[in-house]
N, C-alpha and C positions, 0 to 999 in steps of 0.2 A: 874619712871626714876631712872637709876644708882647715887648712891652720888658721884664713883668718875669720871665716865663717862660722860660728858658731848651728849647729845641728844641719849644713850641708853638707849633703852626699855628691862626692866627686866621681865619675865614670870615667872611663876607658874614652877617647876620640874616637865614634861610629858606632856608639852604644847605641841601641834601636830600639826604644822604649814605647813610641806613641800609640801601638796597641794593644800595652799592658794594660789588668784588666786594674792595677791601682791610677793608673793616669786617667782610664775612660771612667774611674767613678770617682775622679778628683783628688782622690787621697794622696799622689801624689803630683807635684806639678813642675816640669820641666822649664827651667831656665837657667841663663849662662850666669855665670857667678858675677858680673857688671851688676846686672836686676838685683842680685843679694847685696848688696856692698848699704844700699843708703839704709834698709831696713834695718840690718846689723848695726849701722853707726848711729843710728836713732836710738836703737835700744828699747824700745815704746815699755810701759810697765804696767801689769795687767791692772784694768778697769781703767786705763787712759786715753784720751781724744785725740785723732793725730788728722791732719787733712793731707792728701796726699794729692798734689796741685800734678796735672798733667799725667790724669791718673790709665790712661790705658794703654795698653791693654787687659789687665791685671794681674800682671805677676806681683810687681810691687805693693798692691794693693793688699793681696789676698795675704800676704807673705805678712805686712802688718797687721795684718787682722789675725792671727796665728800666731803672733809674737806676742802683742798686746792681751792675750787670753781669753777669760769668759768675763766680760761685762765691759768690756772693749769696745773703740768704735771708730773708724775709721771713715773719714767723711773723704769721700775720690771725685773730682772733677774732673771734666775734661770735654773741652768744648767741642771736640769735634763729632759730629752727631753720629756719623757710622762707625768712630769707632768707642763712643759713649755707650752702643747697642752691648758689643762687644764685652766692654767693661763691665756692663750690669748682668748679663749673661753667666760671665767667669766671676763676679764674685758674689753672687744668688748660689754657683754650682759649687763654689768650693769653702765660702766665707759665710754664707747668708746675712742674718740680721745683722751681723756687725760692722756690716758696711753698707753706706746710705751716698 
C-alpha cells in the first residue's frame, strides 16, 4: 500500500494489468498515483456532494465516487465532448448512479 494514499495498491514498474479479468469488469482501475493525490486530499464523506470540474477521463471521478460511499454523489463536468463520451462510459461502468 501507498504511505500517502490511503487504500492504493502500489506495483512493481511493468506490472501488466489491463487484461485482468478485475480491471475488464471495473473492480479494479488502473492509474498513476498524481489521479489519487486530489481524491485523498478531499477526503469526501459518505452521503456527500463533490463536483469534480474537468472531470475526464474518470479516474478522479469514479475514485470519488468510491470514497464518498453509498448515497454519495459526485457531479463531473467536462466540456469537451469526445472526451465527456468517455467520462460517462467509465463512470456508468465502474461508479453508476453516483455520478451525474
Amino acid at each position: 500500500l501507498d504511505p500517502h494514499v490511503p487504500a492504493l495498491l502500489v506495483l512493481p514498474p511493468l506490472t501488466e494489468l489491463h487484461q485482468h479479468a478485475l480491471v475488464a469488469s471495473h473492480a479494479l482501475i488502473l492509474q498513476d498515483k498524481a489521479s489519487c493525490l486530489a481524491p485523498a486530499a478531499l477526503q469526501p464523506r459518505a452521503g456527500e456532494a463533490v463536483i469534480d470540474c474537468c472531470a475526464a477521463p474518470g479516474n478522479k471521478t469514479t475514485q470519488l465516487a468510491a470514497l464518498s460511499g453509498g448515497g454519495g454523489l459526485v457531479i463531473a463536468c467536462e466540456r469537451d465532448a469526445r472526451r465527456a463520451g468517455v467520462l460517462r462510459r467509465r463512470a456508468a461502468d465502474a461508479a453508476g448512479a453516483s455520478v451525474r
